[in-house]
N, C-alpha and C positions, 0 to 999 in steps of 0.2 A: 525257254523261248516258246513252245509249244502251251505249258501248259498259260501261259501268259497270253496268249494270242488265243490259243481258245478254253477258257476258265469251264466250259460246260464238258460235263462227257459228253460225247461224239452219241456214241449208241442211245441214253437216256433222251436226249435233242431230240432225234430220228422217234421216238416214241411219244415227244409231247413230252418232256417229263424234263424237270427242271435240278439236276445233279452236278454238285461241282466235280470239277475231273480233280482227281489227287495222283493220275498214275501218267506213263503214257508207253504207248503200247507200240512196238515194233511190226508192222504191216506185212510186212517180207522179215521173217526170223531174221536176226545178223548169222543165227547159226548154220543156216542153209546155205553158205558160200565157203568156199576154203579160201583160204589167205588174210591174213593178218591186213593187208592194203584196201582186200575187198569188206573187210569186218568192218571196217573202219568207215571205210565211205559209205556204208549199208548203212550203219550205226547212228550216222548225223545228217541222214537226206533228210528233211524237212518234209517229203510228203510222203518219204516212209513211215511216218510217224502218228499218235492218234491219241486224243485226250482221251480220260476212260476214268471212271471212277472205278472202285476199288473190285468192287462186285461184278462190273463187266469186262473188268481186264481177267476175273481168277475164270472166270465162265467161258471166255474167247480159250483160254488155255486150257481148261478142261475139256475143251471139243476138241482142240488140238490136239489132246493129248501128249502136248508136251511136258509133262511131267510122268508119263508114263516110263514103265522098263526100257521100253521099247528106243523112246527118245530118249532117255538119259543112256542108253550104250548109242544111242547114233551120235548124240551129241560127244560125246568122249572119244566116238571111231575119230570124227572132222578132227577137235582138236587132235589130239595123235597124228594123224595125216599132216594138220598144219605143222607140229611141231619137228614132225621129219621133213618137209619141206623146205623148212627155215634152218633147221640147224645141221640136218643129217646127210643136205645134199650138195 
């Protein structure tokens, strides 16, 4: 529905520059929250969300560094935390 409603990247636009989105890009990580309820409703807000062609979504995450060591063990601590939440307590 996003990328339907808006076919341009967000970022490319903002610069004059005429790029279709092919991705779309979560504004608030869904992974920054614990719970499975709250992944979920993060996951599908509509203005969570951001059309992005290909090259501005790998670049938003490169600054992120979410793909770093760093975030790949934060990201594993949550789920772990979610998974003992849900089934261990």
């Amino acid at each position: 529905m996003k990328l339907r409603n808006n076919p341009l990247c967000e970022l490319c636009k903002n610069s004059d520059l005429i790029v279709p989105a092919t991705e779309v890009h979560h504004i608030i990580p869904v992974e920054s929250v614990i719970g499975e309820s709250q992944m979920y409703a993060l996951m599908f807000q509509y203005n969570n969300l951001m059309s992005l062609c290909h090259s501005c979504h790998a670049d938003i995450h490169r600054q992120m560094f979410s793909h770093s060591k760093e975030a790949v063990k934060a990201n594993q601590r949550r789920a772990t935390e979610s998974f003992i939440d849900k089934f261990l307590k």
